[in-house]
C-alpha positions in Angstrom: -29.2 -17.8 -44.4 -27.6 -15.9 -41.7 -23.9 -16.9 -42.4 -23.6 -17.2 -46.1 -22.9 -14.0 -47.1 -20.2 -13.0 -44.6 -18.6 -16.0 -44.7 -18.6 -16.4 -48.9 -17.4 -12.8 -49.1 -14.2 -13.9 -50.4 -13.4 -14.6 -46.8 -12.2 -10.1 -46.1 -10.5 -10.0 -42.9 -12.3 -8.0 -41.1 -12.5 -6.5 -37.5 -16.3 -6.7 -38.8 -16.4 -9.6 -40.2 -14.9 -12.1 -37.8 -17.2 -10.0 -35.1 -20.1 -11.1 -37.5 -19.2 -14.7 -37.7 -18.2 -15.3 -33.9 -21.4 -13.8 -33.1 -23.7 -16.0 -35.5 -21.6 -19.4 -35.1 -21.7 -18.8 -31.2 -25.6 -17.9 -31.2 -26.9 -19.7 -34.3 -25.2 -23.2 -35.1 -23.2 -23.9 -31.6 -26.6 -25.1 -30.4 -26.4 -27.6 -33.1 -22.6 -28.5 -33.4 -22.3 -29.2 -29.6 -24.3 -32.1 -29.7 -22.6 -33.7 -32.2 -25.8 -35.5 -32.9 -27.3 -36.2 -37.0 -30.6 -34.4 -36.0 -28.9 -31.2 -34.9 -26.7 -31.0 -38.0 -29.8 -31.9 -40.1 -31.5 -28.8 -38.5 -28.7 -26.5 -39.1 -28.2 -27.3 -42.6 -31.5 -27.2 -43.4 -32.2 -24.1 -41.8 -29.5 -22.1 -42.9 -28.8 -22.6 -46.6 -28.9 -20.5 -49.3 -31.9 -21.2 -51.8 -29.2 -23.7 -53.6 -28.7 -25.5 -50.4 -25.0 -24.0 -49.4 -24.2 -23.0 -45.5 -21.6 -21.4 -44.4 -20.2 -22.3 -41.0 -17.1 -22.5 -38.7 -15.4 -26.3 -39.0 -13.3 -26.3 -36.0 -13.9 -23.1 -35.1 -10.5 -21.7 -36.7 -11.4 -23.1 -40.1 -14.1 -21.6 -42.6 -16.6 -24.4 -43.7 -19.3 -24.7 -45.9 -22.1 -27.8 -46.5 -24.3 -28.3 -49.9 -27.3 -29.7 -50.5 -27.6 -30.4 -53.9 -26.3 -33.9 -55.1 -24.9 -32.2 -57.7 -22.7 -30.1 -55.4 -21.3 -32.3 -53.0 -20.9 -34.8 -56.4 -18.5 -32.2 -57.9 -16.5 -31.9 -53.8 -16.1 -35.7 -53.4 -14.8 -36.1 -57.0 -12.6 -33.3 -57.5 -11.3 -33.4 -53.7 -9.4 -36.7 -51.9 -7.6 -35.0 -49.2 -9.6 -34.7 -45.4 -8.8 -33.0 -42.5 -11.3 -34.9 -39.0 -12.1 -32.4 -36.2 -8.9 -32.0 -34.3 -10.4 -33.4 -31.0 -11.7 -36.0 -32.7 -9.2 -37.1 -34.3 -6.6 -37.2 -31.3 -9.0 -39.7 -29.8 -9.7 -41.8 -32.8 -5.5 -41.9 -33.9 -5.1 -42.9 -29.7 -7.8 -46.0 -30.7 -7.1 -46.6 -34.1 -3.4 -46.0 -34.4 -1.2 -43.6 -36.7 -2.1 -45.5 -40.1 -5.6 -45.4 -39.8 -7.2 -45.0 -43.4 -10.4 -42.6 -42.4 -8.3 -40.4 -40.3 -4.8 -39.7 -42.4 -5.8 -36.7 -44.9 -4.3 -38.1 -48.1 -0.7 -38.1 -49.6 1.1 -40.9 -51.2 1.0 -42.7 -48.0 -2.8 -42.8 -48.3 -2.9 -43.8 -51.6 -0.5 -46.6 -51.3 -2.5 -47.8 -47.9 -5.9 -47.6 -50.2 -5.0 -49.3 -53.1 -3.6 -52.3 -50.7 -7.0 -52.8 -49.0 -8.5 -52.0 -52.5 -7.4 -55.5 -53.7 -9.9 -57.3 -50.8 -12.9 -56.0 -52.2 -12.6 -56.2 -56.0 -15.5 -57.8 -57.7 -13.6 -61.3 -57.8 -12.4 -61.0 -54.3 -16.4 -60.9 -53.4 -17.2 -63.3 -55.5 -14.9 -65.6 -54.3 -15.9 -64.6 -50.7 -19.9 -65.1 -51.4 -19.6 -68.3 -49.9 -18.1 -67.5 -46.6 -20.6 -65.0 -46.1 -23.8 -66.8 -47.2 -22.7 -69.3 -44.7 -22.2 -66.7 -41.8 -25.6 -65.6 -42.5 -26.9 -69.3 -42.5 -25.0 -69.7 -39.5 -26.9 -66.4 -37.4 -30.6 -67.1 -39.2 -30.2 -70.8 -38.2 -29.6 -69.6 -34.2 -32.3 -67.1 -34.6 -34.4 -70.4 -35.9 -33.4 -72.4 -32.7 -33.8 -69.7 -30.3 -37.5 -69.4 -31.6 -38.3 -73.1 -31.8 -36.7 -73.2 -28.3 -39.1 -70.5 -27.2 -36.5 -69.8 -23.9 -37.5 -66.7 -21.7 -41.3 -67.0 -22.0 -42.6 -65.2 -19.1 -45.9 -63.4 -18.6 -45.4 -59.1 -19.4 -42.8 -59.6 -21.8 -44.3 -58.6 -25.5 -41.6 -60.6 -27.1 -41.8 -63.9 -25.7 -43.7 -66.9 -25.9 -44.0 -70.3 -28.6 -41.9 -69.7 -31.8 -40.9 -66.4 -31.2 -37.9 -64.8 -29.5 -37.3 -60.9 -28.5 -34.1 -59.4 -28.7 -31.8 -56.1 -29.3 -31.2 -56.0 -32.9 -27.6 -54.4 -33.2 -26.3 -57.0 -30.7 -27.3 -59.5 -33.4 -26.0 -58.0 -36.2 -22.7 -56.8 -34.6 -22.0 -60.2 -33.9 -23.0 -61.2 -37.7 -21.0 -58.5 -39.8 -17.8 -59.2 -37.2 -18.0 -63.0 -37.9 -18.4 -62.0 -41.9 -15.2 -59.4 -41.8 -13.3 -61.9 -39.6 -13.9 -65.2 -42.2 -13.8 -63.0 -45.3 -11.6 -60.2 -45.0 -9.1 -61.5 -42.1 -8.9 -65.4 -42.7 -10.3 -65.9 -38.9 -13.3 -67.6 -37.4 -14.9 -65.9 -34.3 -16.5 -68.9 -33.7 -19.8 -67.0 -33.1 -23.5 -68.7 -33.4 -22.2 -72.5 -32.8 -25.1 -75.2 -31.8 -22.9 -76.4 -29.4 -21.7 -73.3 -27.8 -24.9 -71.6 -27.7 -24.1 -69.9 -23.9 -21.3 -68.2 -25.5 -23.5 -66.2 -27.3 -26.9 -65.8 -25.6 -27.8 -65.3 -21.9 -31.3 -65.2 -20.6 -31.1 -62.5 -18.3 -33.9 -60.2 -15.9 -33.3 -56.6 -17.0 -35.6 -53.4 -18.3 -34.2 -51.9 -21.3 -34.5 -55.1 -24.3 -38.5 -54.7 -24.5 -40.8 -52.4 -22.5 -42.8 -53.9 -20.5 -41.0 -57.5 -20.1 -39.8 -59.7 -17.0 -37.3 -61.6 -18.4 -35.5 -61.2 -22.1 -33.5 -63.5 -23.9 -30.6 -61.2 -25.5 -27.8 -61.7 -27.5 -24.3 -61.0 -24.9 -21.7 -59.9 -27.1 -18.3 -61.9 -26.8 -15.3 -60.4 -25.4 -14.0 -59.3 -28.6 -17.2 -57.7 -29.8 -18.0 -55.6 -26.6 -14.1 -54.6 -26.7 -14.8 -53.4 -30.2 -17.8 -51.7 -28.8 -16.4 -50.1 -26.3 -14.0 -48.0 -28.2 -15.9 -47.0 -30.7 -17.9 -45.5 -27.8 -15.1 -44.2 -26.2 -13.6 -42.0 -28.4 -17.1 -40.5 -29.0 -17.5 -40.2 -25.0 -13.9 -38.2 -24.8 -14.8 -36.2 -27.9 -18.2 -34.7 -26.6 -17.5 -30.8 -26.0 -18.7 -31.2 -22.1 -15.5 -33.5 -21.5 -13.1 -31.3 -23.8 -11.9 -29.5 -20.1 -12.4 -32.9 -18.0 -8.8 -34.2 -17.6 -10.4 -37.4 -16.3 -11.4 -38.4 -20.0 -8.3 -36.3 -21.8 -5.8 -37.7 -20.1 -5.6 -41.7 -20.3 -2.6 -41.8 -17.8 -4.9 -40.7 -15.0 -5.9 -43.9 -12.7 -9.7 -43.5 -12.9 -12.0 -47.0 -13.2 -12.9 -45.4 -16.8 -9.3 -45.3 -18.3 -8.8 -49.1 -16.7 -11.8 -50.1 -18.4 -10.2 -48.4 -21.4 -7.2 -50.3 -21.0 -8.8 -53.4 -20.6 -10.7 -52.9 -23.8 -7.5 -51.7 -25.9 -5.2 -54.6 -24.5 -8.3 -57.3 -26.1 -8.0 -56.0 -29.3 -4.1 -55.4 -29.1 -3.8 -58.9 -28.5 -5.9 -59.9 -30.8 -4.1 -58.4 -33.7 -0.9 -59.2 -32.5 -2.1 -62.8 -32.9 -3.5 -63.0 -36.2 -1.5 -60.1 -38.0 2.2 -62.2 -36.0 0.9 -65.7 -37.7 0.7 -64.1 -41.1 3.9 -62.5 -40.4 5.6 -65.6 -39.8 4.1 -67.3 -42.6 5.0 -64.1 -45.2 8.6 -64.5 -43.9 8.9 -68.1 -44.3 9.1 -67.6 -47.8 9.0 -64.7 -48.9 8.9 -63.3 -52.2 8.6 -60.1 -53.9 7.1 -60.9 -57.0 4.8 -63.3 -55.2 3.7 -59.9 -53.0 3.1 -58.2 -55.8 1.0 -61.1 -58.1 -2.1 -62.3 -57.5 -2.4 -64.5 -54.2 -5.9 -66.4 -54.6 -5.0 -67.6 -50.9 -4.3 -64.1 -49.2 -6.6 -62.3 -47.6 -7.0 -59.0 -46.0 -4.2 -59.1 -43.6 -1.4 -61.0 -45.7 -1.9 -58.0 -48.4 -1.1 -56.0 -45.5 1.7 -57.4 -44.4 3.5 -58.1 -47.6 2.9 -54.2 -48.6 4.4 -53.3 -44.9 7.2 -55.2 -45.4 8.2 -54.1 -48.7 7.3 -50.3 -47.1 9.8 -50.8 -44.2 12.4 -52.4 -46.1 12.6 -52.4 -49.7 13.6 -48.7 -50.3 11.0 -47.7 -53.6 14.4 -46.7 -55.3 16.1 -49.9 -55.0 15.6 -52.6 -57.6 14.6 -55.9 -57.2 18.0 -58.2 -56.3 18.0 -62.3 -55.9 17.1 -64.0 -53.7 19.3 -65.0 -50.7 21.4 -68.3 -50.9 21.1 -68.8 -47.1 18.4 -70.2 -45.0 18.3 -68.1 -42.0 16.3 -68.7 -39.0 12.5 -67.1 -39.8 13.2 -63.8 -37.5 9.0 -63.9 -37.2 8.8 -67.8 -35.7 8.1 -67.4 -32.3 6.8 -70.7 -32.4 8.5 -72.9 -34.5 12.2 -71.3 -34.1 13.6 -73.7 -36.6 11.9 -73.1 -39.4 14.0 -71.5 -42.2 12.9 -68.5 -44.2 13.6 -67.9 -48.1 14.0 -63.8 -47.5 14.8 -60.9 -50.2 18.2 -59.3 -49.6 16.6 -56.3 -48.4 14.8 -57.7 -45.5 16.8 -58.5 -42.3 17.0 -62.3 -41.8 16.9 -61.1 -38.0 14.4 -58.3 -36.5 14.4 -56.8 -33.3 11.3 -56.5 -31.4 10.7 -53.0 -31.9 10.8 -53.8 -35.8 8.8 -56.2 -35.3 6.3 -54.4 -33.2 6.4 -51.5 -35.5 4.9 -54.0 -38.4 2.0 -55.2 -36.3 1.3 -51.7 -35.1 1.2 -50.6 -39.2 -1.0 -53.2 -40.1 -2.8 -53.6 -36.9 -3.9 -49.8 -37.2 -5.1 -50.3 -40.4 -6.9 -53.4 -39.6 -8.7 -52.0 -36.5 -9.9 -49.2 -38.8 -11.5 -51.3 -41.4 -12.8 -53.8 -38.7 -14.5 -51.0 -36.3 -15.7 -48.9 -39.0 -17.0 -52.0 -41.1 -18.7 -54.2 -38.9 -20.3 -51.1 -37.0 -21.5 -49.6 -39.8 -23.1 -52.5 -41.5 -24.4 -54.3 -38.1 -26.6 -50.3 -37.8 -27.5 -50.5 -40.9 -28.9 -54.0 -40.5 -30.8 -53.0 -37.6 -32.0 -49.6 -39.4 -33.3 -52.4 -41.9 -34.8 -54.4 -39.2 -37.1 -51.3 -37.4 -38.1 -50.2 -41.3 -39.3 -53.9 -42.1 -41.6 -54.1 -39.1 -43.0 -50.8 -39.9 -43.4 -52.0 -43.6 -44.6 -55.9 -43.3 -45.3 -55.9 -47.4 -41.9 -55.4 -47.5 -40.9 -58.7 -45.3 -43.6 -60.2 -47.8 -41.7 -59.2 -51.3 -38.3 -60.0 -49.5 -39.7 -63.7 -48.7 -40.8 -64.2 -52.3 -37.6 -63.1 -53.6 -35.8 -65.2 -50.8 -37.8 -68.3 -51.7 -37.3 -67.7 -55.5 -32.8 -67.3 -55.2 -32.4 -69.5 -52.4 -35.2 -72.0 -52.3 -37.1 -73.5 -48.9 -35.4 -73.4 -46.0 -33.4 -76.7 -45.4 -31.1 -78.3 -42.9 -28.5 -78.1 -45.2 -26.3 -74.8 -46.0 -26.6 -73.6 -49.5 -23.4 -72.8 -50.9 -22.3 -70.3 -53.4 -22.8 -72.1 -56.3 -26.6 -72.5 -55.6 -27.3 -68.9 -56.1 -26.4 -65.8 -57.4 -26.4 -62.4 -55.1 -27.0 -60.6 -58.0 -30.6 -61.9 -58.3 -31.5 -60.6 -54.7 -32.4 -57.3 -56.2 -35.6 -56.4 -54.1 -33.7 -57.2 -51.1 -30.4 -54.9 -52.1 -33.3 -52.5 -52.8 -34.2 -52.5 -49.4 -30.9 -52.4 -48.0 -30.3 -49.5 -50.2 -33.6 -47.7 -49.3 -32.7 -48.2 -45.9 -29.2 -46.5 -45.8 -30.3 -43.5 -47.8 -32.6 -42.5 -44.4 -30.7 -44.0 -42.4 -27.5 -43.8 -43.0 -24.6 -44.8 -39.9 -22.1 -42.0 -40.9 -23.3 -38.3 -40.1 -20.9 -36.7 -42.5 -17.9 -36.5 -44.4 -15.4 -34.1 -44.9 -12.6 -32.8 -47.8 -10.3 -30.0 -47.7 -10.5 -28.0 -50.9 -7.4 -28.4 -53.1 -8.1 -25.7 -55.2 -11.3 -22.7 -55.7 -14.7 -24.2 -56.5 -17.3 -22.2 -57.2 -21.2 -23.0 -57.0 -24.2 -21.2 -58.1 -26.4 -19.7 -55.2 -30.0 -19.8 -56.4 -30.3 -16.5 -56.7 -30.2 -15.1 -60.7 -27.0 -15.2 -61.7 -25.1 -15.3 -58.7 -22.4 -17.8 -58.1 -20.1 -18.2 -54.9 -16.4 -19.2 -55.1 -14.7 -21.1 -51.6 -11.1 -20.8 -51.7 -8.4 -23.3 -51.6 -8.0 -24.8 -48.2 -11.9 -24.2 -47.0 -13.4 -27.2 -45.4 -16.4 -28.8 -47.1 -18.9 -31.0 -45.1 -20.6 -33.2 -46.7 -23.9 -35.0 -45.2 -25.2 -38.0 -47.2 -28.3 -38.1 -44.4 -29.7 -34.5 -45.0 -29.0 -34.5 -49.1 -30.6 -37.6 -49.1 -34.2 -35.8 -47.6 -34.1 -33.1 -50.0 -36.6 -33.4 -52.2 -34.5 -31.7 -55.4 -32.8 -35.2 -54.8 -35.3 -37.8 -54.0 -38.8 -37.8 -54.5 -41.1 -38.0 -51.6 -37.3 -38.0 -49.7 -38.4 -38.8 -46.2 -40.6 -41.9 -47.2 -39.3 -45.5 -46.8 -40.1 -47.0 -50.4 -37.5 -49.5 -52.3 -39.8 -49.1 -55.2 -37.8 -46.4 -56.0 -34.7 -48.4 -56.9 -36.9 -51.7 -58.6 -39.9 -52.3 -60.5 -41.4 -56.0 -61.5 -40.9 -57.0 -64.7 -41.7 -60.2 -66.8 -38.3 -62.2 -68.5 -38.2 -64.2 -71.0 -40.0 -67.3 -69.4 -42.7 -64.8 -68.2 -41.7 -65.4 -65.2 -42.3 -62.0 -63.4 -39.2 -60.7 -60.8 -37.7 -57.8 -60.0 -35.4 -55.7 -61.7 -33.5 -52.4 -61.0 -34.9 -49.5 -62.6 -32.5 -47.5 -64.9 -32.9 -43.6 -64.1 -31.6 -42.2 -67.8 -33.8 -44.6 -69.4 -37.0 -43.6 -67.9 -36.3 -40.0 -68.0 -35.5 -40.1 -71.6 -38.9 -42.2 -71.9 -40.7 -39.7 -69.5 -41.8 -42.7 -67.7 -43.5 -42.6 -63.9 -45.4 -46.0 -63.3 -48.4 -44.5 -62.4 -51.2 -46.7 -61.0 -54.9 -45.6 -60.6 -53.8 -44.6 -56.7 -51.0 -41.8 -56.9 -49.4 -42.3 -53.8 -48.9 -46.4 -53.9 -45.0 -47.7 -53.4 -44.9 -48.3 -57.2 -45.9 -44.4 -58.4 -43.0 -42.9 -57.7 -40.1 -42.3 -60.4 -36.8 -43.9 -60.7 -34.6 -43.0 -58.0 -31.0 -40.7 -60.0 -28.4 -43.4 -58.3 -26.1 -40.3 -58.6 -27.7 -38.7 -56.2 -27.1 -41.5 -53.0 -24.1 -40.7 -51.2 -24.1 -43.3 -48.7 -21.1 -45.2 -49.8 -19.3 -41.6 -50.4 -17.8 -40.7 -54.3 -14.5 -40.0 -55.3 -11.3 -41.1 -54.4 -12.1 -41.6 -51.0 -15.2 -43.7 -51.5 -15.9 -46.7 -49.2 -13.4 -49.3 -49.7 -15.6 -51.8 -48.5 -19.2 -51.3 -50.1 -19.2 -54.1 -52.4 -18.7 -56.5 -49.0 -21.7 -54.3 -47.2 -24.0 -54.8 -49.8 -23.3 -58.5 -50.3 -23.3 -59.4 -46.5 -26.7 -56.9 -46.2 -28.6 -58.5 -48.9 -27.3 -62.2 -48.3 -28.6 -61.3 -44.6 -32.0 -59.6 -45.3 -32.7 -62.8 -48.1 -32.3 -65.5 -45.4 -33.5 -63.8 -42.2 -36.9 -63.1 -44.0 -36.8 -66.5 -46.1 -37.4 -67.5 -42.2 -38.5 -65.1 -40.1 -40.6 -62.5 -39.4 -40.1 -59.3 -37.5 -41.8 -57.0 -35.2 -41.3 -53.9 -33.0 -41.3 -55.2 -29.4 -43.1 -52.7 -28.3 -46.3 -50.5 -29.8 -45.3 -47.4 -29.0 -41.6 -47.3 -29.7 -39.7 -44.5 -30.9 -36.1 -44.4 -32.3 -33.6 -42.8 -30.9 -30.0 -42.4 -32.4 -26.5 -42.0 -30.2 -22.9 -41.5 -31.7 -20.2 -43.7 -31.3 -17.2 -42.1 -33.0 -18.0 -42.0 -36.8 -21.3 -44.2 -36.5 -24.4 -42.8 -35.5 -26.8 -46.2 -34.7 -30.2 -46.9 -32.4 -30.0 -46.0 -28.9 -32.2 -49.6 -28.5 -34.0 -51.3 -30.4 -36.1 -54.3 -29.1 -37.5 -56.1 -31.8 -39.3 -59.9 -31.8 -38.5 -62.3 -34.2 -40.9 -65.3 -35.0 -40.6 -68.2 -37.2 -42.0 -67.7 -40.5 -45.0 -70.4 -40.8 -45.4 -69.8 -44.8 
């Protein structure tokens, strides 16, 4: 606990002192911090914590920091903090990607607020309901190519692991980026990416001669990612290449203006996803100014999605002053200002937005949303297509897993058909075992390294030691790491093990049927309950999992906005791909290894086989 005491001090500025702390940060956690990678910060804040699990540390080097370890702790930061302040090189990379508005990089304010609660609306528990649908038939839609590619058996050759009659080998994260985009486009944007089509199968797979999908192969059949996807890809890898320490001095990747092949690759990338906003935030733009309404913005649209939310609140934002009441509307029928395409169409506008913009108004509304927008898309379907293909590599190393995810599959969904089931045929609720998993999954693995808040006013923690507490001042910098609390064992029992059981037990209803059901934490602690079998270290000995310990969807104010769509998506996913598949590590002796891509931390590669499930 080398830096705990001088830097908890009450923060005395010293000549001593900031010797003292230069000197440890530079020779004990810069090792760590430079890497930026989730192992390094595991090792420093395991390493250096105080017997209740605080380190001190530098943030950005000028700001005093501190991480916890206790789920208690960091409960009490995320609840009773909401403002956030990203590493300054970091951020100045992500605002140049994401834009000025985006959500995980403004530090709070009304602003904020206002911007949350708008996305807020998309992910309500009616908004998912109503959304089930669109994502159990995105899922339907990937499983069913999966299906095909395996019947198809393309890209047999001798040396490949993977190949051969029924079975198919692949790069997991390619498959599920393209599954969580499709699922955020349909559900959250109102667009179809039009990915996993029968008849457009070469828009979506290649078979291709290469050596890094599975070890010891010829030929592979992988998933290429479409334009859009790989664009998406691409930044988020970018702002983690410019960020790295190594290219803070490198004008070649600080400085976009300079004519390398890197920054026109970057350009390239940026002008695909700039288009692409432009195009689906403009139509929605046009359509919100045809007739427009501000009590109609401000009631419940069963119709709108993501982006029409966000363009209604934008508009109101730019125009309607919060001061100025509500007035009639307009008498005249002026030309729609938005209708590039149909210039004759006439819009029904409130007084206080101009019947005619000019194209720096108008570009100023695409960029608001747009930014937003990008945020949500990037972070969302990155985030969920990792943690999809962390659940992937834990399933092949757990098979009785795939086995109890089957059953349940078979029992929601029924057999595999040719025909779609729709929303009404099954409740997501009831995939419990498979939201276990998926739950399991992310509190190892988890695609975010860490979260940050500012203090907004003294906290004070106890230490470990006797009666000692330690007080952080207003304005220090707390670092929270779902990942590492998650492997301390004062949080989770037997932490670093992969076991849903945790989270579910079997348990017979009322027609004595027997399913699974998710185990209550306060009950069984009151009840002093562990089911214990005769063999003490089976799946189904260990306690109840404390759900207020898993930080993986973060607490507080800032929580994700978009967990109840990630969990839905995951399970939905995890239900059908192992109602008709089964999975395997393409190679025996392969080990995971993670990379960072801006706020995502997912598998370097990960080659895994899918076969068709013969059961």
């Amino acid at each position: 606990m080398p830096l705990l005491h001088p830097l908890t001090t009450n923060f005395l500025p010293t000549l001593s002192l900031t010797l003292s702390l230069t000197l440890s940060w530079l020779l004990g956690h810069f090792p760590h911090l430079h890497t930026l990678e989730p192992s390094s910060h595991h090792t420093l804040f395991s390493t250096h914590s105080s017997p209740s699990g605080i380190t001190g540390l530098w943030g950005d080097i000028d700001r005093r920091a501190f991480h916890v370890l206790r789920a208690d702790h960091a409960r009490a930061v995320l609840r009773q903090n909401s403002s956030r302040e990203p590493m300054k090189f970091l951020a100045r990379h992500g605002f140049k990607t994401l834009g000025a508005e985006s959500l995980i990089l403004v530090p709070g304010g009304a602003r904020w607020r206002r911007q949350r609660g708008v996305v807020a609306r998309m992910f309500t528990v009616d908004a998912m309901r109503e959304g089930r649908g669109a994502v159990l038939r995105c899922a339907a839609e990937a499983v069913g190519w999966l299906v095909r590619a395996c019947e198809e058996g393309r890209g047999s050759r001798e040396g490949c692991l993977g190949h051969g009659e029924g079975r198919v080998c692949m790069e997991a994260l390619n498959l599920f980026e393209l599954y969580s985009l499709l699922v955020f486009g349909r559900v959250s944007m109102g667009y179809d990416f039009g990915f996993f089509k029968k008849e457009d199968q070469e828009a979506v797979a290649v078979e291709r001669g290469h050596g890094e999908c599975c070890g010891q192969m010829q030929t592979c059949r992988c998933l290429s990612l479409s334009a859009v996807a790989n664009s998406f890809a691409f930044l988020q890898n970018d702002v983690a290449t410019r960020s790295k320490p190594q290219n803070l001095f490198n004008p070649k990747t600080q400085f976009y203006s300079f004519p390398t092949e890197y920054n026109q690759e970057y350009k390239f990338h940026s002008n695909v996803v700039r288009q692409l906003m432009a195009e689906i935030i403009g139509q929605e733009l046009d359509k919100s100014l045809t007739n427009y309404d501000i009590k109609d913005a401000e009631g419940k649209d069963d119709s709108a999605n993501l982006v029409t939310h966000l363009v209604k609140a934008t508009l109101e934002e730019q125009f309607q002053p919060s001061s100025q009441a509500p007035s009639s509307k307009s008498t005249d029928a002026p030309k729609c200002p938005f209708a590039t395409s149909t210039p004759s169409r006439t819009c029904t506008v409130h007084s206080s937005i101009p019947a005619t913009m000019t194209r720096s108004q108008r570009e100023e509304t695409i960029d608001n949303v747009s930014s937003i927008l990008r945020t949500l898309l990037m972070a969302g379907f990155e985030t969920t297509a990792v943690s999809l293909s962390y659940v992937v590599y834990f399933l092949s190393l757990h098979p009785r897993c795939q086995d109890q995810c089957y059953e349940e599959a078979i029992r929601v969904l029924g057999p595999r058909t040719t025909d779609t089931p729709t929303y009404q045929d099954f409740d997501p609720e009831d995939l419990v075992y498979c939201r276990a998993v998926f739950t399991e999954t992310i509190r190892i693995h988890l695609p975010v390294i860490f979260t940050t808040r500012v203090l907004e006013k003294d906290m004070t923690f106890d230490t470990g030691v006797g009666d000692d507490r330690v007080t952080f001042p207003r304005g220090t910098k707390a670092i929270i790491s779902p990942t590492a609390i998650h492997a301390d064992e004062r949080n989770f029992e037997r932490a670093k093990e992969f076991v849903p059981e945790r989270w579910v037990k079997r348990q017979v209803d009322d027609q004595g049927v027997e399913r699974w059901v998710e185990r209550n934490y306060e009950e069984e602690k009151k009840e002093n309950v562990s089911s214990v079998p005769s063999d003490p270290m089976t799946p189904e000995s260990i306690s109840a999992a404390n759900p207020q310990n898993f930080f993986s969807f973060s607490d507080g104010a800032r929580n994700c906005v978009g967990k109840r769509l990630a969990i839905l998506e995951s399970s939905v996913m995890i239900a059908m791909m192992f109602r008709d598949l089964r999975v395997e590590l393409a190679e025996d002796k392969f080990e995971l290894v993670t990379k960072r891509k801006f706020a995502t931390v997912g598998p370097v590669r990960l080659p895994v086989v899918f076969r068709r499930r013969e059961d």
